[in-house]
C-alpha positions as CSV (number, residue, x, y, z in Angstrom):
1,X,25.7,89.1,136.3
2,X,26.6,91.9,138.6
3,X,28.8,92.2,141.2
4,X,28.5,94.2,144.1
5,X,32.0,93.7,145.7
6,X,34.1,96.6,145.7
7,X,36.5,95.8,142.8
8,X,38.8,97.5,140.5
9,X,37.0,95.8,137.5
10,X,33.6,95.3,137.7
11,X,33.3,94.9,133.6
12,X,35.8,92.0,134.1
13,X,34.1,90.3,136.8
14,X,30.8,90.5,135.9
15,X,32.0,89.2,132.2
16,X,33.7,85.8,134.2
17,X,30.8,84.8,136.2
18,X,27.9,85.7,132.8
19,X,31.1,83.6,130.7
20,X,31.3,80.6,133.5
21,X,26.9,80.6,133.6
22,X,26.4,80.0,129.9
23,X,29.4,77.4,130.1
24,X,28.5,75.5,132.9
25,X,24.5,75.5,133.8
26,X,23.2,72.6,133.1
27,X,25.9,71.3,135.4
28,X,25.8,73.5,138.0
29,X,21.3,73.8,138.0
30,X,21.5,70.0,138.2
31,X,24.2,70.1,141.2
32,X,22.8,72.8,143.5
33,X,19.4,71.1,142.5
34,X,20.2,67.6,144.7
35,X,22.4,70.4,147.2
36,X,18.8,71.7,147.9
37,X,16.6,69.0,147.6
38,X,19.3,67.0,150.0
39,X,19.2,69.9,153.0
40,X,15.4,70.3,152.8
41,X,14.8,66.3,153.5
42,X,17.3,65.9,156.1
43,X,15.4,69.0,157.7
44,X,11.9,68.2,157.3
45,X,12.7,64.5,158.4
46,X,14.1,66.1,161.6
47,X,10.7,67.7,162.4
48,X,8.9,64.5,163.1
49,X,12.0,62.3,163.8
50,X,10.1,59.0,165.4
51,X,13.4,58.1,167.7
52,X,13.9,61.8,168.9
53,X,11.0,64.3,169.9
54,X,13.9,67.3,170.6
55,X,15.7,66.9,168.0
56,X,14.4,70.1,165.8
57,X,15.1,72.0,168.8
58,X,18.7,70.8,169.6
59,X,20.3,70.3,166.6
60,X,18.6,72.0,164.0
61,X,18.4,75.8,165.2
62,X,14.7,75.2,166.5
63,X,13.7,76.3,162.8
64,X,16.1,79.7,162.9
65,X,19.3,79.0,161.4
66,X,20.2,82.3,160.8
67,X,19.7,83.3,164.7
68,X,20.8,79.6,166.0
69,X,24.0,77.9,166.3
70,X,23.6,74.3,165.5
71,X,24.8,71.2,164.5
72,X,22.3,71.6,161.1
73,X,23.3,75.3,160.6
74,X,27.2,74.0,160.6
75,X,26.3,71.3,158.1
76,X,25.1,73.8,155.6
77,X,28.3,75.4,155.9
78,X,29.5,72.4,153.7
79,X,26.8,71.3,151.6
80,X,25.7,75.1,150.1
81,X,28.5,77.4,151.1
82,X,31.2,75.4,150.3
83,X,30.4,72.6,147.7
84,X,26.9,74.4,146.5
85,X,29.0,75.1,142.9
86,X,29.9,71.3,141.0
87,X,32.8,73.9,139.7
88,X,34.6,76.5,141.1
89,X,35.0,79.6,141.0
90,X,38.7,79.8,140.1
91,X,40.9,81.8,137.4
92,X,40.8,78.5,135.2
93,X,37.3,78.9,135.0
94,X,36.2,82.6,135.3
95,X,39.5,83.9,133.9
96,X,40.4,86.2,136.7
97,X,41.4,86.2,140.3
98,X,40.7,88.5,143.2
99,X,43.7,90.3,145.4
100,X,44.2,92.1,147.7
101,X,47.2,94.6,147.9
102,X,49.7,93.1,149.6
103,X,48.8,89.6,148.2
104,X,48.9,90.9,144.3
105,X,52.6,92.7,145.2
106,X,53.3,89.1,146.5
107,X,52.3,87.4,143.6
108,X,54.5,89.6,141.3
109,X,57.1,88.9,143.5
110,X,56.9,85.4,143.2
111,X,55.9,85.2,146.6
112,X,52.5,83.2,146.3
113,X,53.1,81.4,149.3
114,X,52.8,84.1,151.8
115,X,49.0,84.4,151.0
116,X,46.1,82.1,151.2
117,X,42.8,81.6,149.3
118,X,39.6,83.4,151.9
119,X,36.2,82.8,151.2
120,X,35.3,86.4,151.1
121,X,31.8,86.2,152.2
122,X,32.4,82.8,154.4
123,X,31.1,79.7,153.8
124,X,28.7,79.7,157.0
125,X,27.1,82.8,156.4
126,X,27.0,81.7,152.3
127,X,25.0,78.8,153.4
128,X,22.8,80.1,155.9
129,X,21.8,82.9,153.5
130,X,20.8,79.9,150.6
131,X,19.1,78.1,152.9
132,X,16.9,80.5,154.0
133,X,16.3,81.3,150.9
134,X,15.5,78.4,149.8
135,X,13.1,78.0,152.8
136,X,11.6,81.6,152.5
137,X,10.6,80.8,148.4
138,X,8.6,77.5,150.0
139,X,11.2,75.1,148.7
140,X,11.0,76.2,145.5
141,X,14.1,74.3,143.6
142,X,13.5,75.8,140.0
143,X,13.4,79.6,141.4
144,X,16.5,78.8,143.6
145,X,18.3,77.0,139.9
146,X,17.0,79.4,137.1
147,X,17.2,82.9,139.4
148,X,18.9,82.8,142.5
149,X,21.9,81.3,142.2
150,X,23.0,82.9,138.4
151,X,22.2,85.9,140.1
152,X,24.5,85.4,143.5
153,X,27.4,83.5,141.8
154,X,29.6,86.4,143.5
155,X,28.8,85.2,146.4
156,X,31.2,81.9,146.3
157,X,34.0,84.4,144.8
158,X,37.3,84.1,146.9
159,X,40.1,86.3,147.6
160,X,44.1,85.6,147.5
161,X,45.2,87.7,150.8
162,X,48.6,87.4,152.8
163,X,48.4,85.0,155.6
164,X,48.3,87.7,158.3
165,X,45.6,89.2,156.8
166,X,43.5,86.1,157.1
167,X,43.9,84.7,160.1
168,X,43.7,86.7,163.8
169,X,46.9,84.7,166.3
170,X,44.3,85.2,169.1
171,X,41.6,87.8,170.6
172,X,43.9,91.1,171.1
173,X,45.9,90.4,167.4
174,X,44.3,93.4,165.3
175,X,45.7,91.9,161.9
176,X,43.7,89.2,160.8
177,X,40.0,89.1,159.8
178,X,37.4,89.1,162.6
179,X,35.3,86.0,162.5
180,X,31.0,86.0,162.9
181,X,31.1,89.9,163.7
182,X,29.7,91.1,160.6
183,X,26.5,90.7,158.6
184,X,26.5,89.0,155.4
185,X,25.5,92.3,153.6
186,X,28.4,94.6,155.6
187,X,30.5,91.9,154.5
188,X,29.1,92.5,150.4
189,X,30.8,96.0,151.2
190,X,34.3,94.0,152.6
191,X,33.9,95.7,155.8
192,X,35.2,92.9,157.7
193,X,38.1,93.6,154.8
194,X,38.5,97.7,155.5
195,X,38.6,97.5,159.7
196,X,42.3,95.4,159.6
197,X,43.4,97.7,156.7
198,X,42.9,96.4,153.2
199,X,42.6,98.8,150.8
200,X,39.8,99.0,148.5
201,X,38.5,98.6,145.7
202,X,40.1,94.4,145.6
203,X,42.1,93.8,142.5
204,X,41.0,91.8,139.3
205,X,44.2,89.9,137.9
């Protein structure tokens, strides 16, 4: 397991997810197993759907998830990006949590609930990026169980940030986090993280 998030501990990281794999995969192989095998029949059944002949096209990205808005793409936000892990990520179960500045001063000041839990990659582009995957290895479920997903755990891995960081109040607020601007790999390097101001490397607590 290695991370490529900008963190103050890499050692401690990378020894939670390796500590969470050996505990949990048989559990979470079998999960993300019917997570696949459920988005690849819903898809493929909407390429010769018998009632619809446009249905591919309008609600399934026309094949292009990635480049197409849809009411598939949205789905997978959900099924992989959210619920692709049976169990999560959390301190319990990795034995650390991520912070950034503000939000660790706030939790040694007992102040816990001025931040809020962010998906630091984001669930839609987390799901996308398995999908496509998933599609680009020819459905191959046993490549996607044994390789990819021990190998891109950190890519679930959430961060406790203050509430203003999180969240922009509307288009001119320069504080919170700007939503479906960045690429899934500027946001590996928590750029999306270092243009409203938090400081880098993320803290390991």
């Amino acid at each position: 397991m290695n991370t490529m998030l900008p963190v103050n501990n890499v050692e401690l990281v990378n020894q939670g997810l390796g500590n969470y794999w050996s505990k949990n995969k048989k559990i979470l192989q079998g999960y993300f197993y019917n997570k696949l095998k459920r988005v690849r029949s819903g898809y493929e059944a909407a390429l010769n759907n018998p009632y619809d002949k446009n249905l591919f096209e309008k609600y399934y990205s026309n094949g292009d998830v990635k480049k197409n808005k849809g009411k598939f793409r949205s789905s997978l936000r959900i099924d992989l990006g959210y619920d692709g892990l049976a169990i999560s990520l959390s301190k319990t179960n990795v034995g650390f949590e991520l912070f950034s500045e503000k939000a660790y001063d706030a939790k040694n000041n007992r102040e816990l609930s001025k931040t809020v839990v962010d998906h630091i990659l984001g669930v839609t582009d987390v799901g996308v990026d398995i999908f496509v995957q998933y599609k680009n290895t020819s459905w191959n479920e046993r490549y996607m169980c044994e390789e990819w997903l021990p190998n891109n755990l950190g890519k679930f891995l959430t961060c406790r940030i203050l509430k203003g960081e999180h969240q922009k109040e509307n288009s001119k607020d320069t504080n919170g986090i700007a939503r479906g601007k960045h690429t899934l790999e500027q946001k590996m390097k928590l750029e999306h993280y270092k243009e409203i101001g938090i400081p880098l490397p993320l803290i390991v607590a």
